[in-house]
C-alpha positions as CSV (number, residue, x, y, z in Angstrom):
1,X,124.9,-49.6,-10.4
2,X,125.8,-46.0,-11.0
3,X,129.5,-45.0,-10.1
4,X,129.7,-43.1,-7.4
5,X,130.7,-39.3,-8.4
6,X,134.3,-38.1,-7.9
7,X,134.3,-35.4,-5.5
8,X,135.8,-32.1,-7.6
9,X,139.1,-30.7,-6.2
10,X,138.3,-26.8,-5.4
11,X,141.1,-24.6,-4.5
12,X,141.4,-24.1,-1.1
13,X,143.3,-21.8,1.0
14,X,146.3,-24.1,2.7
15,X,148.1,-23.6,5.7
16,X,149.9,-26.5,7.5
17,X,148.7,-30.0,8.7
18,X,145.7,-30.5,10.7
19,X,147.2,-31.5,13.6
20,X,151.2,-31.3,14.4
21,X,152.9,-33.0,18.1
22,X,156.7,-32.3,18.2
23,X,157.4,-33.8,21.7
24,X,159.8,-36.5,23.2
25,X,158.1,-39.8,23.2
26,X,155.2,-39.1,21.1
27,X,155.1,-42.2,19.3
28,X,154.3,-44.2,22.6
29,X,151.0,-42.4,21.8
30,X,150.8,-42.7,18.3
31,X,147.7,-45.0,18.6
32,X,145.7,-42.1,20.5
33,X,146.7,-39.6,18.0
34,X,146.1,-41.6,14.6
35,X,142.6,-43.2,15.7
36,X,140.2,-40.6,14.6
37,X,142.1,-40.3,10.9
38,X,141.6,-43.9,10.4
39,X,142.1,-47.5,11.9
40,X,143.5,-49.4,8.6
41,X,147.4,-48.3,8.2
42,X,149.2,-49.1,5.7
43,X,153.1,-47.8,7.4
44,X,155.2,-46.9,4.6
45,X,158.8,-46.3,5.5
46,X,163.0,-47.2,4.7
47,X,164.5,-49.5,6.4
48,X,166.5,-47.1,8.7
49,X,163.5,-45.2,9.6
50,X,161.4,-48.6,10.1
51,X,164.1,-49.7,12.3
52,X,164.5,-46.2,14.5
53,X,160.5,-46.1,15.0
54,X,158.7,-49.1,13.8
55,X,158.4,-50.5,17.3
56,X,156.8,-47.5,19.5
57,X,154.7,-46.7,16.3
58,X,153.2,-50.2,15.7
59,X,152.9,-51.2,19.5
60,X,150.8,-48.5,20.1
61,X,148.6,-48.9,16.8
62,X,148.3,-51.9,18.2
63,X,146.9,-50.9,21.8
64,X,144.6,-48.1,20.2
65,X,142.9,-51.2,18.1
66,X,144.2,-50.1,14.6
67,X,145.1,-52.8,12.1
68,X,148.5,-51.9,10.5
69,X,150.6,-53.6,7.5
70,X,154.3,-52.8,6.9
71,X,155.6,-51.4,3.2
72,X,159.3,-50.9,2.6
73,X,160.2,-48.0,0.8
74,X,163.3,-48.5,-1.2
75,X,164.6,-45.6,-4.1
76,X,163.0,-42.4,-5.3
77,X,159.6,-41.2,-4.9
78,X,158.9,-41.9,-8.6
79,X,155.6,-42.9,-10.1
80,X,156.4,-46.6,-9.9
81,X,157.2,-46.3,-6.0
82,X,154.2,-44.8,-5.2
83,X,151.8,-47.3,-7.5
84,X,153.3,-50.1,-4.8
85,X,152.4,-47.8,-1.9
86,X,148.6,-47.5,-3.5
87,X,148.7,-51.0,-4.2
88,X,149.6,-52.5,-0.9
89,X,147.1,-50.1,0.8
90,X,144.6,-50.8,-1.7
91,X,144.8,-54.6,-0.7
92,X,144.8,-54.0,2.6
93,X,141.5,-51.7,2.2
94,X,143.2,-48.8,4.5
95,X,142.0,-45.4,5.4
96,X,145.2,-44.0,6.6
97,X,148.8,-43.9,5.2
98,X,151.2,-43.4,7.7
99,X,154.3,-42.4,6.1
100,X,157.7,-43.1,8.5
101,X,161.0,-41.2,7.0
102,X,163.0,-38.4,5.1
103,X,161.8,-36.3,2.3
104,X,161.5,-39.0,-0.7
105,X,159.5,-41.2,1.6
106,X,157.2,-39.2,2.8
107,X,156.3,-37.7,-0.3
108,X,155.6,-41.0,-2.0
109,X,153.4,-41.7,0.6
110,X,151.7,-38.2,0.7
111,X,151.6,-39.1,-2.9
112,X,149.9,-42.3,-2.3
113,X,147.6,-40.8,-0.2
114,X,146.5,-37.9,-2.0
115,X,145.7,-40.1,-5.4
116,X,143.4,-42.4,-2.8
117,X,142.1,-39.5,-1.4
118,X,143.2,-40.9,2.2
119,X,144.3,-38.8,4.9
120,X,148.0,-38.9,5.3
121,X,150.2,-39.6,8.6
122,X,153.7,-38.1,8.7
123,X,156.6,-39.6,11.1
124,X,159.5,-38.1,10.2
125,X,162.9,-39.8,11.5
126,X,165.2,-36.9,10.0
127,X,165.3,-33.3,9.8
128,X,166.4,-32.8,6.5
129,X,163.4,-31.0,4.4
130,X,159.7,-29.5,5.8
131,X,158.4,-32.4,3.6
132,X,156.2,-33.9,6.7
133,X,154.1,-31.0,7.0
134,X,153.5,-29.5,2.9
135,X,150.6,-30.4,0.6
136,X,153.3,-30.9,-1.8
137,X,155.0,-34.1,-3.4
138,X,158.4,-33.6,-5.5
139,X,158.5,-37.0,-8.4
140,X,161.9,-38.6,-9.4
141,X,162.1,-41.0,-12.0
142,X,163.8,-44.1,-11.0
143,X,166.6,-42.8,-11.7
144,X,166.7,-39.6,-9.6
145,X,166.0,-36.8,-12.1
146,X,163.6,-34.4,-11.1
147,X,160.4,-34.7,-12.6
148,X,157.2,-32.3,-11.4
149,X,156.4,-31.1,-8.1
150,X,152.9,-32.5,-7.3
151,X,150.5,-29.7,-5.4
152,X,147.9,-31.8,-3.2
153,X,144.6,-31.1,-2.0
154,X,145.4,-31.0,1.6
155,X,148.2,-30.9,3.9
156,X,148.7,-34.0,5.9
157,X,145.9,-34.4,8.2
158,X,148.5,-35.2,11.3
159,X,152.6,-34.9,12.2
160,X,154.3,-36.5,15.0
161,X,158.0,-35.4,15.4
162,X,159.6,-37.2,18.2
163,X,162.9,-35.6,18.6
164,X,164.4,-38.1,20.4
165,X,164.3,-40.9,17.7
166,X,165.8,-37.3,15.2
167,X,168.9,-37.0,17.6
168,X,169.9,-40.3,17.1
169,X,169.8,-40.0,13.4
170,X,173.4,-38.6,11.5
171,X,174.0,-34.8,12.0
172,X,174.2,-34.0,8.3
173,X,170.6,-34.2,8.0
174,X,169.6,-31.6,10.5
175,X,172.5,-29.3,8.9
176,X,171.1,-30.1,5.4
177,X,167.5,-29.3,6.5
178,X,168.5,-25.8,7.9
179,X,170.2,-25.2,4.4
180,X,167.3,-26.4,2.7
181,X,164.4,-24.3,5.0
182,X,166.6,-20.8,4.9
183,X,166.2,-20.9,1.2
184,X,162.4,-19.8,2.1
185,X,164.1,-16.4,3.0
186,X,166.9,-16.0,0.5
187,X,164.3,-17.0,-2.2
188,X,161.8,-15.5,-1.3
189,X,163.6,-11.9,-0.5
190,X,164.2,-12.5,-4.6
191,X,161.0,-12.5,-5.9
192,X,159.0,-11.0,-3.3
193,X,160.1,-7.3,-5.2
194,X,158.6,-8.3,-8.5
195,X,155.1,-10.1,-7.1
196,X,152.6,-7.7,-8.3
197,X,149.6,-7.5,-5.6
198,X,150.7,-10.0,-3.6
199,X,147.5,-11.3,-1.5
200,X,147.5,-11.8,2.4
201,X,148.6,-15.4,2.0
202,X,152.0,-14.6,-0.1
203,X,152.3,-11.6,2.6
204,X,152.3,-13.5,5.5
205,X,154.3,-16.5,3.6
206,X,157.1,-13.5,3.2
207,X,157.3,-11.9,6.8
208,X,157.1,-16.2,8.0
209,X,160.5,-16.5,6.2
210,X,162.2,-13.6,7.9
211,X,161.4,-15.0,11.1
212,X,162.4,-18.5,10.1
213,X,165.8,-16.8,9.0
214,X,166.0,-15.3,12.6
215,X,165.0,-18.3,14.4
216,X,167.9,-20.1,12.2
217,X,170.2,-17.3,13.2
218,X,170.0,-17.8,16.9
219,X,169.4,-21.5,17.3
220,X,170.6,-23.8,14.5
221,X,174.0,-23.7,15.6
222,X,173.4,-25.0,18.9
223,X,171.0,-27.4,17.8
224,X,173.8,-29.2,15.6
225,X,175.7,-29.5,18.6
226,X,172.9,-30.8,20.9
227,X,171.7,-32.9,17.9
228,X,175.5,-34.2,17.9
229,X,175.1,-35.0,21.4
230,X,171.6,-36.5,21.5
231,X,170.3,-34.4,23.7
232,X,166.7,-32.5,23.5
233,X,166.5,-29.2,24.5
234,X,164.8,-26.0,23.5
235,X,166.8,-24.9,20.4
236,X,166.7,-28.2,18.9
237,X,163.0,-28.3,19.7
238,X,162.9,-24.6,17.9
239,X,165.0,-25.7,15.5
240,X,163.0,-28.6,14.2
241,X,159.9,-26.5,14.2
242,X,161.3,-24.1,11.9
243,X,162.8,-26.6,9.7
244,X,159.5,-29.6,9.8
245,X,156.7,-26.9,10.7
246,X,157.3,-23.1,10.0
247,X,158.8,-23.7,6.4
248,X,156.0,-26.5,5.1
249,X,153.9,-23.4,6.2
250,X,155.5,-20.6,4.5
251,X,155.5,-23.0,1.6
252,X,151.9,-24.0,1.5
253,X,150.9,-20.4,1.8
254,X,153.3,-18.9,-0.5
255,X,151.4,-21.6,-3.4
256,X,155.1,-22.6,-4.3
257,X,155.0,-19.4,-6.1
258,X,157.1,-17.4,-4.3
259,X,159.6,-19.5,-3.0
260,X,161.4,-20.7,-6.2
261,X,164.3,-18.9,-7.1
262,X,167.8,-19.9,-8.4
263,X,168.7,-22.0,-4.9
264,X,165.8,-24.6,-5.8
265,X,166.1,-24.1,-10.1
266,X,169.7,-25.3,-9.4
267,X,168.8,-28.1,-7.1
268,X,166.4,-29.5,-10.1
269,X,169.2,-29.3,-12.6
270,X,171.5,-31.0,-10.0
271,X,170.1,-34.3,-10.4
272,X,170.8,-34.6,-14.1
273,X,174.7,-35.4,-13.0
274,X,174.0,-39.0,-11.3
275,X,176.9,-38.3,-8.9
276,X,174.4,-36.0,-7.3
277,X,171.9,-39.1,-6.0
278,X,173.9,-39.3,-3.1
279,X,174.2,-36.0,-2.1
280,X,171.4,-34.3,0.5
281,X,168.7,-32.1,-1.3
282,X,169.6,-29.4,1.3
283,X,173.4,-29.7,0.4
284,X,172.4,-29.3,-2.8
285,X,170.0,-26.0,-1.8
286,X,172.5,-24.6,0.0
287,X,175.3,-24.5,-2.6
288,X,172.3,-23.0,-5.1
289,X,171.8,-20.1,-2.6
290,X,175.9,-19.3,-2.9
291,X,175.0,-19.7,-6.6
292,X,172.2,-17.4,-6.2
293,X,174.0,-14.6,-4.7
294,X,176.7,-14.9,-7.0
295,X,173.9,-13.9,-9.4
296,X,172.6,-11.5,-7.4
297,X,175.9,-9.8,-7.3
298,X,175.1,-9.7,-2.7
299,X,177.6,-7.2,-1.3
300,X,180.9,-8.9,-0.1
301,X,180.0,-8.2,3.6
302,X,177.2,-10.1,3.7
303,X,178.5,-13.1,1.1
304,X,181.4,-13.2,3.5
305,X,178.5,-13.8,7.0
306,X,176.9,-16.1,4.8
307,X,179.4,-18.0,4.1
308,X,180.8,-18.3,7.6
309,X,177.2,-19.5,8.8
310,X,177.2,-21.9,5.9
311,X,180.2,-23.8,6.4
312,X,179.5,-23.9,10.3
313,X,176.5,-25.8,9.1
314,X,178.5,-28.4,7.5
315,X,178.9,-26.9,3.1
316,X,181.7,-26.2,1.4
317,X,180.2,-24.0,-1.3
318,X,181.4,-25.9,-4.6
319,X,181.0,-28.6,-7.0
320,X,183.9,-30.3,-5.4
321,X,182.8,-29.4,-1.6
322,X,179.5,-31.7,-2.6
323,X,182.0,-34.2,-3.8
324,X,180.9,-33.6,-7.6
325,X,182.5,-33.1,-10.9
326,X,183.1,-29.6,-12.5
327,X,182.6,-30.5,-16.2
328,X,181.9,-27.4,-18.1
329,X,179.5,-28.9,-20.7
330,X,177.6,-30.8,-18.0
331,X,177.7,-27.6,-15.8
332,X,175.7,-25.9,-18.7
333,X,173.1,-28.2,-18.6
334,X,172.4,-27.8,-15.6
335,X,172.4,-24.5,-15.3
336,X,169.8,-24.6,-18.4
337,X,167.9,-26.8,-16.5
338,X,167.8,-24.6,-13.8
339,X,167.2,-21.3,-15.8
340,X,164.4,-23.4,-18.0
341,X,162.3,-23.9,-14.7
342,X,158.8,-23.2,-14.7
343,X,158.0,-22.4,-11.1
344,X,160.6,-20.1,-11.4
345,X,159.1,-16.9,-9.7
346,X,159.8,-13.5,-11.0
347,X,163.0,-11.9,-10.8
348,X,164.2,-8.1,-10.8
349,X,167.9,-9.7,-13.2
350,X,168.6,-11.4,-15.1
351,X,168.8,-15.1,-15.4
352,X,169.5,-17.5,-18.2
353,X,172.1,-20.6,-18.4
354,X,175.2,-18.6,-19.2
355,X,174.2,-16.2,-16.0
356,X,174.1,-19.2,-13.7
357,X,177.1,-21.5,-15.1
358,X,179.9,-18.5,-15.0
359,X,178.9,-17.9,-11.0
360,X,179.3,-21.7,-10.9
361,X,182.3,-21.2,-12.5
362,X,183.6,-18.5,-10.5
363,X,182.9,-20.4,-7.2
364,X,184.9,-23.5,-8.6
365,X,187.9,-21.3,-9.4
366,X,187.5,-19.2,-5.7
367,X,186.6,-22.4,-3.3
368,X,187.6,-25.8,-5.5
């Protein structure tokens, strides 16, 4: 018997997921919403998350008639993590993955997905990156170096954010994934200068970023504190639609092109020191935007407001403020790592290891 042909994987124009809920209570319906994507789920999720929304998700797979098997996702979302993800749904024979988490678990299971060419179910239980809604997967080893960020062929066909089940979780998260989202703008306001004809897509990705930064300006401090006090109201409801929603857009338009500058690079050279495992990828980001505008020289005024917003949201901006080591011959490997990047967009200074470790430097000496 012939094999069937593999379908070819054009370039398409991406936006966000096909469908997106952010509501209280949502996962009660879960069953309704999941149905038409497929009714063989394979739920892939930690054991927090599992515990904070296993039982509203699988009770009403159940009552909308789809078949559902459990996976626990333990470690990084490295190549051998998501082979058990394919495998399990393999042997189960499902059409849907329906991953339940934070960042690494949901990108191993968008990972899963995409290499089955199954449509992909996000439930995320934390606010702490837009990874729920981009066609995008970022690979660890099993170790928790960065390996290659891994561009999909769609965005996740559907997103349920229930924010009551994401004020219950710890309020670092929420801070880290503000950090981590206003990179789109402090990024992006980097390269954005040197992109040479920049088509509609990257245009409207750019002008998405300032209003994320405005939205962040005007909410995200009251939605720590009503996150803080698990209570849903309309600026944590904004909030987590600029954090899940509005940057997973900006970043699946943008191509990843545009929104890779120094805050990211330094992020990826990060997790060469192992004592950064631990530490949030938005605490991370938000340190390499300080680092950024060290680099960028940013007028004191403004490095002073940022700063003030930044440590309201929970970073002190240092090696030590993450809890990390300042070791100058480490801190240059990093910073190579980070000046090395390929995704790196353009820049209009600059930028090479010795750049990047002396701002590090200079923050150690001012804040550590």
């Amino acid at each position: 018997m012939a094999q069937k042909a593999k379908r070819p994987r054009l370039s398409f124009v991406r936006t966000g997921p096909a469908q997106y809920v952010n509501r209280a209570g949502i996962l009660r319906k879960a069953g309704d919403c999941i149905a038409p994507w497929g009714n063989r789920a394979l739920i892939s999720g930690g054991k927090n998350a599992l515990a904070a929304a296993e039982e509203r998700l699988t009770k009403s797979l159940e009552k909308g008639g789809i078949t559902w098997r459990r996976h626990l996702f333990t470690g990084e979302s490295s190549p051998a993590n998501v082979a058990k993800i394919i495998g399990k749904a393999q042997d189960l024979k499902a059409n849907v993955i329906i991953g339940v988490g934070g960042g690494k678990s949901l990108d191993a299971a968008k990972q899963a997905a995409a290499e089955l060419d199954l449509p992909a179910v996000c439930v995320p239980t934390i606010a702490a990156t837009c990874a729920a809604t981009t066609a995008l997967s970022i690979i660890y080893n099993d170790r928790g170096v960065f390996q290659r960020a891994c561009l999909h062929p769609r965005n996740p066909s559907l997103v349920l954010v229930d924010p009551e089940i994401i004020t219950h979780s710890p309020g670092i998260y929420l801070r880290a994934g503000i950090l981590d989202s206003l990179a789109k703008w402090y990024e992006g306001r980097s390269v954005w200068p040197c992109v040479q004809n920049p088509d509609v897509q990257t245009a409207a990705a750019f002008q998405l970023a300032e209003v994320l930064y405005q939205g962040h300006r005007k909410h995200a401090i009251d939605a720590v504190r009503l996150n803080a006090e698990h209570r849903v109201e309309d600026a944590l409801i904004q909030t987590l639609d600029l954090v899940i929603l509005l940057t997973g857009m900006i970043q699946t338009l943008a191509k990843g092109t545009l929104f890779t500058a120094i805050a990211h690079s330094l992020h990826n050279g990060l997790t060469l020191m192992k004592e950064s495992y631990g530490v949030l990828h938005g605490l991370k980001v938000g340190y390499g935007i300080i680092v950024q505008l060290c680099v960028e020289k940013c007028p004191k005024e403004e490095f002073e407001d940022v700063l003030s917003f930044f440590r309201q949201l929970g970073l002190e901006p240092s090696l030590k403020g993450l809890n990390l080591p300042f070791d100058r011959e480490v801190v240059l490997r990093v910073a190579d790592m980070a000046a090395t990047n390929p995704e790196m967009g353009p820049l209009n200074y600059p930028v090479n290891k010795f750049v990047i470790a002396s701002a590090m430097e200079k923050l150690e000496e001012r804040f550590a």
